[in-house]
N, C-alpha and C positions, 0 to 999 in steps of 0.2 A: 504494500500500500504506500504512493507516493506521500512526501510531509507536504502538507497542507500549510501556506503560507499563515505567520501570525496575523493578519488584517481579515483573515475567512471570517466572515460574520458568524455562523455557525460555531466555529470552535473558537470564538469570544464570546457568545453565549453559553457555552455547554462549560467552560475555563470560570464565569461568572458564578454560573448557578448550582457549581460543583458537581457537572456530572459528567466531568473532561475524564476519560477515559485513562490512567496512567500509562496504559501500559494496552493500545490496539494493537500493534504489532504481532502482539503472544493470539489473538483472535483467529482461530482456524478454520471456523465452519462456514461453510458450503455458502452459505445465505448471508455472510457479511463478505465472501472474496468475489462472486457474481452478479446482488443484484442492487442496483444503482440504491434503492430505498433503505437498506439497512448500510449504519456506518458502525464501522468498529469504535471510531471516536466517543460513540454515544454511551458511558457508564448502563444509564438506567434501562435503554435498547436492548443492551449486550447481556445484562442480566435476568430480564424480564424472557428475552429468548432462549437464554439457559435454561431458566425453569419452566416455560413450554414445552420446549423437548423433552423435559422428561416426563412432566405429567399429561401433555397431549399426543407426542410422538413416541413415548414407551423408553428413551434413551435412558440408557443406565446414568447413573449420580457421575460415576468416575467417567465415564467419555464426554457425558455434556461439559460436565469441570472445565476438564481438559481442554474441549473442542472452544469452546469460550474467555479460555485463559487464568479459570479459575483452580483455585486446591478444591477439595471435599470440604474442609470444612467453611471454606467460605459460600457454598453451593448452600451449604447446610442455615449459617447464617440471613443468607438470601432469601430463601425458603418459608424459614422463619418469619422475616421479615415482610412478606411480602404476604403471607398469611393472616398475620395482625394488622398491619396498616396497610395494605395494597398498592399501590405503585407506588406511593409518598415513602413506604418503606424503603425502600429501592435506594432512595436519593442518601450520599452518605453524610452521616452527622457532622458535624463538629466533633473531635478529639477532645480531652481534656474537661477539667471541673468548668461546671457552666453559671458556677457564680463561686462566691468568695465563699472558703469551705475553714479555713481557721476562725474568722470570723462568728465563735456560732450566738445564740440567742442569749446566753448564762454571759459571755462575753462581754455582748451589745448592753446587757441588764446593768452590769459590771462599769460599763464607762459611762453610761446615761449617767446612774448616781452619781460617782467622782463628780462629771459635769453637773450636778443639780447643787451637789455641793461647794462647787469652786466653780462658778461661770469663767475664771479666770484662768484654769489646768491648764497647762499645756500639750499638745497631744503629742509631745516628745516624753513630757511626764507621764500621761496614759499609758505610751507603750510600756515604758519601763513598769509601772504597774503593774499591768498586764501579763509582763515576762516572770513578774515574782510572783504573782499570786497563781494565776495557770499553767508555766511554764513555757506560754507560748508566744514567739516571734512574731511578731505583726509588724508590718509600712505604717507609720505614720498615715498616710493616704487611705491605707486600707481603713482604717477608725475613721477619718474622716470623712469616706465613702456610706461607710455603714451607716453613721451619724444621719448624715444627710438623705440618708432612704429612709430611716427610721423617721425625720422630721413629715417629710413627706405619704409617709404612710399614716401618719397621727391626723392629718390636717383633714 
């Protein structure tokens, strides 16, 4: 499959919306090398037609894998995924904690009062607080962050 210039509108969409393909090259079936409508490029395409094959065309788990570029287990996780949420599953998440996970509530309780008590704390003081009393490391920022959601959730 020839590379697709970066200005293809198509894969600055699919590059956007995270469903750019890493890895089309490893794509071996039949239906993404002949016909114009299916692209290897396409993530969500390439996996939605993995698990067609094998629950409408009968293909075994390890050749459709294969044939599509994927392991078993990720055939597996697809699967899954595509089961509970339907195509939206398909689309890959974000990596990583998806909000601030030191930060917890017993925390947040934790600097409110300091703060009710001394409007004046400093949240260089906070942290340092924070480190003695819970043992845990926190940005400056990150208390500040908190702070200001918590204000906003009160209002």
């Amino acid at each position: 499959m020839p590379k697709a210039p970066d200005n293809d509108p198509k894969m600055q969409a699919l590059r956007q919306s995270g469903t750019l393909n890493p890895r089309p090259q490893d794509v071996r079936d039949e239906l993404f090398r002949e016909k114009e409508f299916f692209d290897a490029r396409d993530l969500l395409q390439v996996k939605y037609e993995m698990l067609r094959h094998v629950s409408q065309e009968g293909h075994s788990i390890s050749h459709a894998a294969a044939s599509f570029g994927f392991s078993r287990p990720s055939f597996y996780q697809a699967q899954s995924a595509f089961e509970t949420s339907g195509l939206a599953g398909l689309v890959p998440q974000k990596r990583g904690p998806k909000q601030g996970h030191k930060l917890t509530t017993e925390i947040l309780e934790f600097v409110r009062r300091a703060r009710a008590e001394d409007a004046e704390v400093r949240t260089a003081d906070l942290v340092q607080r924070v480190r003695e009393r819970f043992g845990v490391e926190l940005h400056s920022r990150t208390i500040e962050r908190g702070l200001l959601r918590d204000q906003k959730k009160r209002r």
